[in-house]
C-alpha positions as CSV (number, residue, x, y, z in Angstrom):
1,X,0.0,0.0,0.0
2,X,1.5,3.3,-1.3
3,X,2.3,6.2,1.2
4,X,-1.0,8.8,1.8
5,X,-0.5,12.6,1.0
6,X,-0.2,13.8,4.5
7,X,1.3,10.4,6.4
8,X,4.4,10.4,8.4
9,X,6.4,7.6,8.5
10,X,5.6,6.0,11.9
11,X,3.5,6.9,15.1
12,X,4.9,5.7,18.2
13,X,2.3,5.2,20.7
14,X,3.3,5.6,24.2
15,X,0.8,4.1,26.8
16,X,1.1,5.5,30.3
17,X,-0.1,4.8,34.0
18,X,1.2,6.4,37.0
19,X,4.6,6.7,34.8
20,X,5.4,9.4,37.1
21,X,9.5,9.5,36.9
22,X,9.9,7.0,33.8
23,X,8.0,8.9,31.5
24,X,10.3,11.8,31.4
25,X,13.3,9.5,30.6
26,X,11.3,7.4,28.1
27,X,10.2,10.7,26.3
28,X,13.5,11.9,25.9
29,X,15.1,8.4,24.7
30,X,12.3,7.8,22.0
31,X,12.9,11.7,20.4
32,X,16.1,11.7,20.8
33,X,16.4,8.8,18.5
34,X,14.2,9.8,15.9
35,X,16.0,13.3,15.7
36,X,19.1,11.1,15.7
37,X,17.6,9.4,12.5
38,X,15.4,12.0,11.2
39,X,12.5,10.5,10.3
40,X,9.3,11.8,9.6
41,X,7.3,10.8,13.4
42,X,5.0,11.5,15.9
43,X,5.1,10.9,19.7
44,X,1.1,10.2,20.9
45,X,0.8,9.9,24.4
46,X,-1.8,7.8,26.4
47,X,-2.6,8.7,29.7
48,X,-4.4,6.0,31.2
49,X,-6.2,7.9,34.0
50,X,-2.8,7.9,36.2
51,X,-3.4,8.5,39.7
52,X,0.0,10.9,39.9
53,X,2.0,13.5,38.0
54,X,2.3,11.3,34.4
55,X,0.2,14.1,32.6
56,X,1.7,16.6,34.5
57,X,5.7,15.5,33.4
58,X,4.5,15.0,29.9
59,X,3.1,18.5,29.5
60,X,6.4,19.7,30.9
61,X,8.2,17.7,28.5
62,X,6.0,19.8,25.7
63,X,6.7,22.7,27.2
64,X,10.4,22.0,27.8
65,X,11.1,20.6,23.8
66,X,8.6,22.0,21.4
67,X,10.0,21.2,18.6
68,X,9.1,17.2,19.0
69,X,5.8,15.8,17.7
70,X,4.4,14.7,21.6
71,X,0.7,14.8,21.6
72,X,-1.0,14.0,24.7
73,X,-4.6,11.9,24.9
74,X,-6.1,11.2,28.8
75,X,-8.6,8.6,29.5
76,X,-11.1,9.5,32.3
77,X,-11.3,6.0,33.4
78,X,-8.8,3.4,33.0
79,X,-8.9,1.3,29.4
80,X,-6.2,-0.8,29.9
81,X,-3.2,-1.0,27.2
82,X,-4.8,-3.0,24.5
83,X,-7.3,-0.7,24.4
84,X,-5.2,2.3,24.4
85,X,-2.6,0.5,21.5
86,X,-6.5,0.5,19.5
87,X,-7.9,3.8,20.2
88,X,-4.1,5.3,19.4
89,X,-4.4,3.5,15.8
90,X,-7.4,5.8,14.7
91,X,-5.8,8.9,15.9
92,X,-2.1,8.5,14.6
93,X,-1.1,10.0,11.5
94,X,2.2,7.5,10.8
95,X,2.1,4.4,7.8
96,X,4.0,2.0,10.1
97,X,2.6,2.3,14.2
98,X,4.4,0.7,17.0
99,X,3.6,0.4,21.2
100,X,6.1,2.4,23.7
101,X,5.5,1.5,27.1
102,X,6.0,4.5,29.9
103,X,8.2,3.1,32.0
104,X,11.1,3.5,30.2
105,X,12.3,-0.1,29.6
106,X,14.0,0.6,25.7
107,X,17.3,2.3,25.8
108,X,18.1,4.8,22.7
109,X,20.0,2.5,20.9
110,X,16.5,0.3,20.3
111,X,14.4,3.1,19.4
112,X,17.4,3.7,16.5
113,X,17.4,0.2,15.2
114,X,13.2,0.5,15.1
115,X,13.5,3.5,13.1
116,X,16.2,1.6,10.9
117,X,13.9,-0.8,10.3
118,X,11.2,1.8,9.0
119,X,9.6,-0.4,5.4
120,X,12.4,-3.0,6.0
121,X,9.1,-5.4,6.1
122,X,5.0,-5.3,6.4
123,X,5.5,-6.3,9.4
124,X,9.0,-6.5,12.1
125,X,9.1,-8.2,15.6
126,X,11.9,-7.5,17.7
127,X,13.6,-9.6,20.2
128,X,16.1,-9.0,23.1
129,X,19.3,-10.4,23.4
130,X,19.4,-9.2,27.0
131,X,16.8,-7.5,29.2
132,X,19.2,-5.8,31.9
133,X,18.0,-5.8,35.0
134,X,15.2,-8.6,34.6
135,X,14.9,-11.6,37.5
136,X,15.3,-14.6,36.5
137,X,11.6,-15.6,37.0
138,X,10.4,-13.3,35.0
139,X,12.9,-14.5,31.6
140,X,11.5,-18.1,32.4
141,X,8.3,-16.8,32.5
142,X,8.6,-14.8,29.2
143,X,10.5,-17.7,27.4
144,X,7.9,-20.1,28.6
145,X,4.9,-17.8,27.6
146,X,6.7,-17.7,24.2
147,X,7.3,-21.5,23.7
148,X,3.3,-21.9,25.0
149,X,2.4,-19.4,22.3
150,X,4.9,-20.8,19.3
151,X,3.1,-24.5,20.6
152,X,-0.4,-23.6,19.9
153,X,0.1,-21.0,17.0
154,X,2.7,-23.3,15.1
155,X,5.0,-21.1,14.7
156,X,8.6,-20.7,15.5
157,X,8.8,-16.8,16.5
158,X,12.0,-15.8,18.9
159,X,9.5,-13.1,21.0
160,X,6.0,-11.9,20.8
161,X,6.1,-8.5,23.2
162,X,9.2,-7.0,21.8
163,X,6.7,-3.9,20.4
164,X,6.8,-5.1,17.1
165,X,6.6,-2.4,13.6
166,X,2.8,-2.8,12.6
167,X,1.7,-1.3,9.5
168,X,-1.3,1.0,10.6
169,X,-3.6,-0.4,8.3
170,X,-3.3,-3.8,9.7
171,X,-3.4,-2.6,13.8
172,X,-7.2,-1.0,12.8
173,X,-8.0,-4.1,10.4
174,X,-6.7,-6.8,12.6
175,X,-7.2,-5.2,16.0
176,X,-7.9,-7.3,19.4
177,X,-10.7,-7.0,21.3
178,X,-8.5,-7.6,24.6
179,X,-7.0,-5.0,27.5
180,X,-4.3,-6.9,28.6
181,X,-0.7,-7.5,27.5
182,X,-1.8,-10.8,25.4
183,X,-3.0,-8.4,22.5
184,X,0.8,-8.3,20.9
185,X,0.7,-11.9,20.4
186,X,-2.9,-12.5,19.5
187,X,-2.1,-9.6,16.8
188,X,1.0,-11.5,15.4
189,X,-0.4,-14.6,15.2
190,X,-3.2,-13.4,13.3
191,X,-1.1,-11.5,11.3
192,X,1.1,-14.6,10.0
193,X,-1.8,-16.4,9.6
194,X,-3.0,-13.6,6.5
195,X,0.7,-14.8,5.1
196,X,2.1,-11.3,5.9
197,X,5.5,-10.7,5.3
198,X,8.1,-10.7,8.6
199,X,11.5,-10.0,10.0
200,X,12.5,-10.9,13.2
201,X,15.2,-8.4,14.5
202,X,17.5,-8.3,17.5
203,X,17.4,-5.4,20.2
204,X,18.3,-4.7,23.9
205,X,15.6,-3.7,26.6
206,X,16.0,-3.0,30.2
207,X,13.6,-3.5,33.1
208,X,12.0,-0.4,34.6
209,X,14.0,1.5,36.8
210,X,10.9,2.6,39.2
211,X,7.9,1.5,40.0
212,X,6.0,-1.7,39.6
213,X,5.6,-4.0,36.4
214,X,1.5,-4.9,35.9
215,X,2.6,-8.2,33.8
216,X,2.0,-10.9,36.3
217,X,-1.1,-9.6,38.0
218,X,-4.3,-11.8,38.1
219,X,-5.8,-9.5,35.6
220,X,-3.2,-9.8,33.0
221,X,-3.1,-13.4,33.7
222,X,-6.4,-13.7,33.0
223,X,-6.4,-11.4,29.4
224,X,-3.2,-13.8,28.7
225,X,-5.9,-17.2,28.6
226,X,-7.8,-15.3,26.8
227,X,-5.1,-15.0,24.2
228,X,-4.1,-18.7,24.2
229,X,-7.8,-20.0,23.2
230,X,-8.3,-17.3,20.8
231,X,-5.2,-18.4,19.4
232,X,-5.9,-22.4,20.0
233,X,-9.3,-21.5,18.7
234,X,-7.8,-19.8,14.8
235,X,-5.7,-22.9,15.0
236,X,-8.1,-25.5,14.8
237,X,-11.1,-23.5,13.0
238,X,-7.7,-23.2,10.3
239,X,-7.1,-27.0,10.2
240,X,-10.4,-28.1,10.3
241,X,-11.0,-25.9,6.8
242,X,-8.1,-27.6,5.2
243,X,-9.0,-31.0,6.2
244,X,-12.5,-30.8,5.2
């Protein structure tokens, strides 16, 4: 699909609750890079009803660098990220769209490689090499959630949450229907199952600096299932057409 009059190159959506502290720091790593690049981008901001300062460090962050494309959005109640990734789709103005979380977990470096990566395919997942930072429970955790994934899906992908490079068209054409952190994959997945073309590219993240991760609460755990038989569900609804 050919570039609209009007469309930057990529939006970066960054999805925010009570950043307060990180969302400075990831603000100033994700437009440093592009300037570093110089791309054609924009910055859209999520606040997803925060209970501290987030909106209040982001609009200082306006005020402080005008010159970058940061665009603030608030939520009056809380959407959850999914939701937000979603919303952020219909509002962006970029060709190729990709998730920023707040908490300031991707150094500059990644944010360069993303942008490198800009048309490189329809659609690119990125993978670390090394989260710095992460407990050990948590990389067996996020290896086994990716074998359990690659098991159902049948496919062999190195990492599903890396905030892969989605074409725009596809986020608001393939979109989830879920809140949690399972959307990445269930988006993927669906994605290789329309045969679209992908590159799998290595980056290096780090594990917030402050405050707490919301990955391994009972409500993401329960988004997650959701994921799996949605995705166990395609499967065999897939097979079952061939067979018959």
């Amino acid at each position: 699909m050919a570039p609209r009059e009007g469309e930057l190159d990529v939006t970066f959506i960054v999805a925010c609750y009570n950043e307060e502290g990180n969302i400075i720091p990831t603000l100033t790593e994700l437009t440093g890079a592009i300037a570093e690049v110089g791309c054609s981008a924009e910055v859209l901001v999520i606040d997803d009803a925060s209970r501290d300062r987030t909106c209040d460090e982001v609009r200082e962050f306006q005020a402080a660098n005008p010159e970058a494309n940061v665009v603030l959005l608030t939520n009056r109640v809380n959407r959850g990220l999914a939701q937000n990734f979603i919303e952020g789709a219909f509002h962006a103005k970029g060709r190729y769209y990709r998730l920023v979380c707040g908490d300031n977990a991707e150094p500059r470096e990644t944010f360069v490689t993303v942008l490198r990566h800009l048309g490189a395919a329809e659609l690119v997942l990125f993978y670390p090499v090394e989260i710095v930072g992460r407990s050990l429970h948590r990389k067996v955790i996020s290896r086994a959630y990716t074998s359990l994934i690659n098991g159902i899906s049948g496919n062999s992908i190195r990492y599903y949450n890396g905030g892969p490079l989605f074409l725009r068209h596809h986020v608001m054409r393939w979109h989830t229907n879920y809140r949690g952190f399972g959307f990445q994959a269930d988006m993927v997945t669906r994605l290789l199952e329309e045969g679209v073309e992908y590159i799998e590219v290595p980056v290096m993240h780090q594990d917030r600096s402050q405050g707490t991760s919301q990955a391994l609460t009972l409500q993401n755990g329960l988004s997650v299932a959701h994921t799996l038989f949605d995705i166990s569900t395609r499967r065999l609804g897939r097979l079952t057409h061939q067979w018959l």
